[in-house]
C-alpha positions as CSV (number, residue, x, y, z in Angstrom):
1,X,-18.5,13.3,-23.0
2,X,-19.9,10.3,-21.2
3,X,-22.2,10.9,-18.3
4,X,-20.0,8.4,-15.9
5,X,-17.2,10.8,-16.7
6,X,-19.2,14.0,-16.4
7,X,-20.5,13.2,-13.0
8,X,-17.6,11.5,-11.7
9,X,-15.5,15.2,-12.2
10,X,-18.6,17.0,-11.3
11,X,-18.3,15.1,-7.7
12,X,-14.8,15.3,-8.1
13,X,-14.3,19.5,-8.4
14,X,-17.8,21.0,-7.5
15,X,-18.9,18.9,-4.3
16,X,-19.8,15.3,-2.8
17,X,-23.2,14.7,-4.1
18,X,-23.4,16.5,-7.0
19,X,-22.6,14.2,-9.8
20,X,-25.6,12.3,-8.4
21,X,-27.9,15.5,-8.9
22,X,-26.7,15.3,-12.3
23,X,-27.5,12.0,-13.2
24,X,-31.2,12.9,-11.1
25,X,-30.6,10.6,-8.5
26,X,-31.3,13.0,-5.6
27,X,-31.9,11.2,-2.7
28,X,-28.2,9.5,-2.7
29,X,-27.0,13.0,-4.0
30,X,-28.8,15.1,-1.0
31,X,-27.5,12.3,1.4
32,X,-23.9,13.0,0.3
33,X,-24.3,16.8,0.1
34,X,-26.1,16.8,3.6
35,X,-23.0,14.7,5.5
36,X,-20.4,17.0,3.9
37,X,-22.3,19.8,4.8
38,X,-22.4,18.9,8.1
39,X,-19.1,18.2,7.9
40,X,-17.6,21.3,7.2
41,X,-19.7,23.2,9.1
42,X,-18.5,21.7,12.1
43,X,-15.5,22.2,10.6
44,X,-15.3,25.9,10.0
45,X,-17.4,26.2,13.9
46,X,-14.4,25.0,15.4
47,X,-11.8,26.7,13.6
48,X,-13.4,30.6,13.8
49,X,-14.2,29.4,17.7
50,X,-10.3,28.8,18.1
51,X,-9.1,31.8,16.5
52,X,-11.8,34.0,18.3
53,X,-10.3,32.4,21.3
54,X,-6.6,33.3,19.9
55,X,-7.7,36.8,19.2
56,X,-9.1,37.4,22.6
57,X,-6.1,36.6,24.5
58,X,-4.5,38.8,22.0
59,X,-6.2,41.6,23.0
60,X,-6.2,41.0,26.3
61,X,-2.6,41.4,26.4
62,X,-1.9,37.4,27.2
63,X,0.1,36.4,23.8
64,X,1.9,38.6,21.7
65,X,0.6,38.7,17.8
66,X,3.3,36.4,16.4
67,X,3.4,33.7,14.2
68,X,5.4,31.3,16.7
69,X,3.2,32.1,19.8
70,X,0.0,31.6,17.6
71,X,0.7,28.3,16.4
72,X,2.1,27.3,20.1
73,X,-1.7,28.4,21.2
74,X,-2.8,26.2,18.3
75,X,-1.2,23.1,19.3
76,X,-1.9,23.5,23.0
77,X,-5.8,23.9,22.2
78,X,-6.6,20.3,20.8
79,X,-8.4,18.5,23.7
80,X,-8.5,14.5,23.2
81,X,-12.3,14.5,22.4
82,X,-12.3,17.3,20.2
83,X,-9.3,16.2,18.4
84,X,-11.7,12.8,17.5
85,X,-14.4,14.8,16.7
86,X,-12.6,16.6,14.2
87,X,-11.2,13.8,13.1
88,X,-14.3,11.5,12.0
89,X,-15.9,14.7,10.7
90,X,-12.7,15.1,8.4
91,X,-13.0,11.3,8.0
92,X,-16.8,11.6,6.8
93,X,-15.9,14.2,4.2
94,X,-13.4,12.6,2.5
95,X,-15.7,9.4,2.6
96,X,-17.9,11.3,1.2
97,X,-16.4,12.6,-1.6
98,X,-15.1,9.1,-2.3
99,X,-18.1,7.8,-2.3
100,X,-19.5,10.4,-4.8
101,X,-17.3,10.1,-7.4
102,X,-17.1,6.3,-7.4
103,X,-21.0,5.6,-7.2
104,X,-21.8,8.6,-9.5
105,X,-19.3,7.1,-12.1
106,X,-20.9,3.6,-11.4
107,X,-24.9,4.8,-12.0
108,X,-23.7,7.4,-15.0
109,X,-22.0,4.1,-16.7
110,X,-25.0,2.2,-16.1
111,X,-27.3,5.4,-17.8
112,X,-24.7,5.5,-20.5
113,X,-25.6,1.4,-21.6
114,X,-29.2,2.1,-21.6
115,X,-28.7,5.3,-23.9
């Protein structure tokens, strides 16, 4: 298998960044991994911060533990700052990933001439 190919699914299925790792070009690679990193850390903050929220108020009595009155919680929590946050950090991982597999497939068909 080509090495464009390789690292383009390697991006593609593993993570942003890796393909580039593959083909040793690590600072692009780390960039990439670093960004999605961050991105789905902040990510995963906010989501176990909500649902500790959600559980709170459960146990305190204030919302029953049903499906309907969880997702009403849900939709009522977005603020319109936090909404964008999440938003451009969703944004940054999918450009991200893009990016990975495109430029990975573009420097492994570049490695795959000189070979």
């Amino acid at each position: 298998m080509k090495k464009s190919i390789k690292a383009s699914l390697i991006s593609a299925f593993v993570f942003p960044g890796a393909g580039h790792i593959y083909l040793k070009k690590y600072f692009p690679g780390l960039l990439l991994v670093g960004v999605s990193s961050l991105g789905i850390y902040y990510l995963i903050l906010n989501m176990v911060e909500k649902a500790l929220q959600i559980v709170e108020k459960i146990q305190l009595g204030h919302v029953q533990a049903d499906a309907t009155a969880i997702n009403q919680l849900l939709s009522n929590q977005s603020t319109g700052s936090e909404s964008q946050i999440l938003s451009i950090a969703t944004i940054a991982i999918a450009i991200c990933w893009i990016i990975g597999i495109l430029d990975s497939y573009r420097i492994g068909t570049g490695q795959d001439k000189n070979q």
